[in-house]
TIFIRO-5076 format. One record per residue (C-alpha): x, z, y; residue in three letters. Coordinates in steps of 0.001 Angstrom, whole numbers, plus 500000, padded with zeros to 6 digits. Layout:
<sites>
XZYala
...
</sites>
This chain:
<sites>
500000500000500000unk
501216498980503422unk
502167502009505408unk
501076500494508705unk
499655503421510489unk
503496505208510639unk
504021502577513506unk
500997503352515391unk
501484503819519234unk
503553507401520060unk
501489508173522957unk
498205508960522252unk
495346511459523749unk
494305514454521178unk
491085512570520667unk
493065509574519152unk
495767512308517718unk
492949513261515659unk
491728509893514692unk
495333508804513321unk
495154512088511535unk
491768511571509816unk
493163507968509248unk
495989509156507254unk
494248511659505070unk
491738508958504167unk
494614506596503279unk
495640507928500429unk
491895508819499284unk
490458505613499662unk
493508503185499049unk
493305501224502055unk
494695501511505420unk
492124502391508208unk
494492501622511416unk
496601498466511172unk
499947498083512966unk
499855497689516984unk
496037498691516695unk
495028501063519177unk
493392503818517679unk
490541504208520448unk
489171500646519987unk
490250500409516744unk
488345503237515951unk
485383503212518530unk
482068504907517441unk
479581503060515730unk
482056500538514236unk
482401499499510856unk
485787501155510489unk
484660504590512348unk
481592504424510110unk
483942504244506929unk
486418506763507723unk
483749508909509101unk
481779508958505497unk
485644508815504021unk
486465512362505539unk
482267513196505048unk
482914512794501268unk
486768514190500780unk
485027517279502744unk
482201517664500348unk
485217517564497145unk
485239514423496199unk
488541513225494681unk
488040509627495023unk
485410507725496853unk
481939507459495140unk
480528503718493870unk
478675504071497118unk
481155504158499427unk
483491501517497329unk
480095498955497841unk
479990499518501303unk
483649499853502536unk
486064498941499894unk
486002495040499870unk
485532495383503548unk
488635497157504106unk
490693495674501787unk
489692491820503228unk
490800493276506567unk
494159494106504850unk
494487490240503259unk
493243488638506156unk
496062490452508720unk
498896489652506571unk
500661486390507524unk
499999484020505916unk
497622485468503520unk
498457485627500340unk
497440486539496978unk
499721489818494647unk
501773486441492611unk
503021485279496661unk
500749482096496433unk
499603481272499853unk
496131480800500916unk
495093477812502126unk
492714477429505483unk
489312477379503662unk
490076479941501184unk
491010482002504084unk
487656480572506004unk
485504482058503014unk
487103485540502836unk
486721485523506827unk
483097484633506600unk
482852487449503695unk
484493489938506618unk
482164488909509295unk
479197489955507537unk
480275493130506140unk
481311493929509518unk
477896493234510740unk
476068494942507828unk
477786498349508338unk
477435497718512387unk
473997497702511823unk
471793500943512810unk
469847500975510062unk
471155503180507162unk
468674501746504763unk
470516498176504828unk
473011499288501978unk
471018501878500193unk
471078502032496836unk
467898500452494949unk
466618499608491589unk
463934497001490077unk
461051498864488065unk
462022499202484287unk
458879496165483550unk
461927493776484979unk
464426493967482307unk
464925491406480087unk
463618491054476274unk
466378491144474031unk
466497487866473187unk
469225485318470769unk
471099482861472851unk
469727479671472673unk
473304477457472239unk
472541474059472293unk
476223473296472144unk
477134475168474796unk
477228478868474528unk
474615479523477465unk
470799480153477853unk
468519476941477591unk
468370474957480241unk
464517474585480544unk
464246477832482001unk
465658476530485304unk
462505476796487277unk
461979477346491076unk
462258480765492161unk
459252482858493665unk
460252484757497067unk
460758488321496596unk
460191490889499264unk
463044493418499776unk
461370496222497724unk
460848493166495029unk
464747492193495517unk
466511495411497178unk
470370493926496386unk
469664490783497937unk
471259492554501327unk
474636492158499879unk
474338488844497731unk
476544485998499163unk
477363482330498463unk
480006479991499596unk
480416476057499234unk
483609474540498738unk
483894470624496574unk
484857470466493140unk
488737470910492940unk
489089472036496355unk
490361475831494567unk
487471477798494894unk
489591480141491511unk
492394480696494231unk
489574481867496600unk
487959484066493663unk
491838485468494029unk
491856486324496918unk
488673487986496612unk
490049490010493783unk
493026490782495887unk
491004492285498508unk
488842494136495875unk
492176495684494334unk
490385499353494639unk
487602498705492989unk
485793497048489871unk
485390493511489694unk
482700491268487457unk
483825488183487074unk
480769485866485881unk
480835481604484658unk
478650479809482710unk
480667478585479878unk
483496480698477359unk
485709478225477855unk
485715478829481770unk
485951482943480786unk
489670481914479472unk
490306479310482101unk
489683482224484591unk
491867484782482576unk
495052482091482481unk
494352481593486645unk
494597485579487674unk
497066485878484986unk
499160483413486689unk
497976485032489769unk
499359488390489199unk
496021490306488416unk
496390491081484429unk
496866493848484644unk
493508495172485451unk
491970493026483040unk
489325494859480988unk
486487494825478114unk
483055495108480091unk
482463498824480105unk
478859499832478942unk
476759502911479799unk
477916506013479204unk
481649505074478189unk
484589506421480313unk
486423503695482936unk
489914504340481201unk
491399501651483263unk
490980502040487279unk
489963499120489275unk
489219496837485780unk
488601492961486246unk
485872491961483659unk
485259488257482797unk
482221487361480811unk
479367484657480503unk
475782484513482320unk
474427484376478676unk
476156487574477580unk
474930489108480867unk
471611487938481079unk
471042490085477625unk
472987493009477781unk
473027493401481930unk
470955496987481160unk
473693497982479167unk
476733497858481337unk
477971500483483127unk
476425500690486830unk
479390502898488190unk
481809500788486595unk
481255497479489497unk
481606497607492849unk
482020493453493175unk
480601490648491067unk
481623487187491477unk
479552484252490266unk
481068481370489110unk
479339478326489832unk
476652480185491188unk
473910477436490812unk
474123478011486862unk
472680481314487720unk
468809480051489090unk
467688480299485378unk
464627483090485042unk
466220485237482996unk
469393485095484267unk
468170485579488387unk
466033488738487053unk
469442489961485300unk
470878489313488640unk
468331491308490549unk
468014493857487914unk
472025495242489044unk
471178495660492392unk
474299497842493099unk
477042496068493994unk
478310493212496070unk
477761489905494731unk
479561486282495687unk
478471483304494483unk
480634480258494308unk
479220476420494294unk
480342473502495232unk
476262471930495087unk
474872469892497788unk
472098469865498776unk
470697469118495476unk
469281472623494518unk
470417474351497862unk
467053476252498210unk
467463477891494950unk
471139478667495330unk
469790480700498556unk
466932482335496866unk
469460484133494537unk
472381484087497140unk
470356484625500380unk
473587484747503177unk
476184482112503295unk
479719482649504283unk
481176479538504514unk
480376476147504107unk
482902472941503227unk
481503469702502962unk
482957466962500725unk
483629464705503262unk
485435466835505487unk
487896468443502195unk
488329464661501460unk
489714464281505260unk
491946467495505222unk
493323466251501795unk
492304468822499715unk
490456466360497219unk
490958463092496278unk
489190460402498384unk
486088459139496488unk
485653455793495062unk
483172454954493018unk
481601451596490566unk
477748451622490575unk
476044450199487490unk
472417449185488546unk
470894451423485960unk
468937449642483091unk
467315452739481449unk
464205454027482763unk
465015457572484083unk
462149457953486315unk
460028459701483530unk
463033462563483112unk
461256465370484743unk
463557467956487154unk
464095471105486124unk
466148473772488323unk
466929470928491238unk
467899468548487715unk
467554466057485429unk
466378467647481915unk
469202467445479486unk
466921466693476661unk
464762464276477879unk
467580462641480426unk
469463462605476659unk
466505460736474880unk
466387458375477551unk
470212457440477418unk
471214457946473929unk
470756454200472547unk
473547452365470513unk
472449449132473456unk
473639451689475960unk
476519453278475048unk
477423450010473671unk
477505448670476898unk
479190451257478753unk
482233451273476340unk
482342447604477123unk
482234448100480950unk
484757450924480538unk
487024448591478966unk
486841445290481373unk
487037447457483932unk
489367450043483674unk
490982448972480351unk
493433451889479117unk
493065453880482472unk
492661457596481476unk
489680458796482344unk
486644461391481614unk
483009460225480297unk
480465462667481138unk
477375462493478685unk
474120463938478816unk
474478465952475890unk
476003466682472641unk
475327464231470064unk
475023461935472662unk
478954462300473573unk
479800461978469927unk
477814458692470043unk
479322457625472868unk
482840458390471825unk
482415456657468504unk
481149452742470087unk
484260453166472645unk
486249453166469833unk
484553450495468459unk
485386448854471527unk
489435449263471169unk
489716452506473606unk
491158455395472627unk
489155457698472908unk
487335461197471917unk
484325463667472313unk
484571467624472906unk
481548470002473409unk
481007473487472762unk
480735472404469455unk
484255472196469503unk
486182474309467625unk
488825475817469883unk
492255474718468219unk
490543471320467952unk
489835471201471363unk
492875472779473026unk
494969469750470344unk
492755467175471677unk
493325468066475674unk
497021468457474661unk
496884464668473068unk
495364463555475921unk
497334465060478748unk
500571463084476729unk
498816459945476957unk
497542459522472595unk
493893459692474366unk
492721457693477025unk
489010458968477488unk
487312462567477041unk
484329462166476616unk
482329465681477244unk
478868467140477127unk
479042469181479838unk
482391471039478938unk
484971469802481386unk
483391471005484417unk
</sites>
């Protein structure tokens, strides 16, 4: 921890003698500085700000015994402070040294910003602590895994509106946008990095993405903390513990994890979370802070809000394809000779059954295999499909059609599909072709 506050200004009235003090005994409690370097203590420190507020319930709570600061004070001040701490450090940077890059640094600012304005605010109630009626939890119910590990897709409905005694965590559910590939796991990082005091639920929508996301904070510096979820009634044995798990695992066993244990959850493509069951899990662990990451348009943007209500920052495609964080976009359009107008949207999408039925036809995938190959010949490239068998289909008539090339799902068996992305990152496969796996 950054001992900032030993170079505070010598010269100081007894009113901001005793501020520094109060400063420094809740250092060391909470884990984060309260008074950064040059900072005058004073305004720093002015009543009714967000910083007052938190050592003022700091010294409130170390008063009343407490040892370390409770959940509540972790939701409310923890990720605040501790984003204050990233975003002051120049350049900021994540515990491996890797640099943040402007909109990574944009979303955590955002982040700051409104939990800044949240504990400005003069009503208490705004972060109180609030649970749905036991009616809301969810049926235990089996997985449906229609080749990918996760809940079916045809429960992607529109969302009702809640009302704040309907939806009381809503007040500290957030979403930012960033494009495909633009890094949004760095900005996770950094979010992690600021949340270094406290718990941290880490939620995607596939198991393959639950490993991709333990190799990126390994490789970040944040292993460490890594941890088994931690359940009801079981001891935290590691402080601080980083958690990575699936929207299917936690849409049926949210009731069972450990309320204390998670101060910050972060949603991994967050529009994969508008599904019924997994929205009322959502809702139904109203405690902490959530973040939800997307990189959607404006495709399903109403529903991302319903579940994610406040945005924190917002980077369109076209403007990450001018500041070169993405690859410009070019694109081929086939004039489309299957009749998709009868696929009926579900959750802001196509139906992956019925968009599958429609598109899965030896004519078709005969066809695109041929177009693949005058076009592109032995280019390497990625085929997405719209769903399981209909990849394996695929793969087998571009074969047919001289093109190396192969099908993974989450059908996959995992040292099959770790030797076939090997084989194709050293050039033996031209063209993955994936239901829905290579996101």
């Amino acid at each position: 921890m950054s001992e900032t506050t030993d170079q505070l200004p010598t010269t100081l009235d007894q009113a901001g003698e005793e501020i520094v003090a109060k400063a420094r005994r809740a250092e060391t409690w909470a884990g984060e500085s309260f008074l950064r370097e040059g900072e005058d203590p004073a305004k720093a420190m002015a009543s009714g700000t967000a910083r007052r507020r938190a050592l003022d319930d700091a010294i409130s709570e170390i008063e009343k015994g407490n040892k370390e600061p409770s959940p509540e004070w972790k939701v409310r001040y923890s990720l605040m402070l501790g984003l204050e701490r990233v975003l002051t450090e120049k350049p900021p940077h994540l515990a491996s040294g890797l640099e943040l890059r402007r909109h990574q640094v944009d979303a955590l600012a955002g982040m700051l910003t409104e939990l800044i304005a949240a504990n400005q605010r003069q009503v208490e109630a705004a972060f109180a602590n609030g649970h749905l009626s036991d009616e809301t939890e969810l049926e235990e119910e089996e997985e449906e895994e229609n080749g990918f590990g996760e809940p079916d897709p045809g429960e992607e409905e529109e969302l009702p509106e809640l009302t704040p005694k309907e939806d009381p965590g809503a007040i500290r559910r957030f979403r930012f946008r960033h494009p495909t590939a633009s890094g949004k796991t760095i900005a996770a990082a950094g979010f992690v990095e600021a949340a270094r005091t406290v718990g941290v639920l880490i939620l995607t929508h596939r198991r393959l993405l639950v490993s991709q996301f333990r190799h990126d904070l390994t490789d970040t510096g944040y292993a460490k903390r890594f941890s088994d979820i931690i359940l009801r009634g079981h001891r935290v044995r590691k402080p601080n513990p980083i958690t990575i798990q699936t929207y299917a695992w936690f849409a049926r066993h949210h009731a069972e994890v450990e309320p204390t244990a998670y101060q910050l959850v972060i949603c991994d493509e967050a529009h994969t979370a508008l599904g019924e069951k997994t929205s009322a899990a959502i809702r139904a662990f109203p405690d902490p802070v959530f973040i939800g990451m997307t990189a959607t348009e404006q495709l399903i943007a109403k529903q991302v809000s319903d579940v994610f209500p406040a945005s924190v920052d917002d980077l369109p495609l076209q403007d990450a394809a001018r500041r070169g964080l993405i690859a410009p976009l070019r694109c081929l359009r086939v004039p489309p000779v299957a009749a998709i107008h009868s696929v009926p949207i579900v959750g802001g999408d196509f139906d992956e059954r019925a968009l599958a039925q429609v598109l899965d036809h030896t004519a078709l995938n005969q066809a695109a295999a041929s177009l693949y190959r005058d076009r592109f010949d032995d280019t390497p490239g990625i085929v997405y499909a719209a769903g399981v068998d209909h990849a394996y289909n695929l793969a087998q008539e571009f074969r047919a059609a001289g093109l190396k090339a192969e099908a993974v799902s989450g059908r996959t068996p995992p040292v099959k599909l770790a030797e076939t992305l090997a084989a194709y990152e050293r050039g033996e496969i031209n063209v993955l072709i994936n239901a829905q796996l290579l996101a």
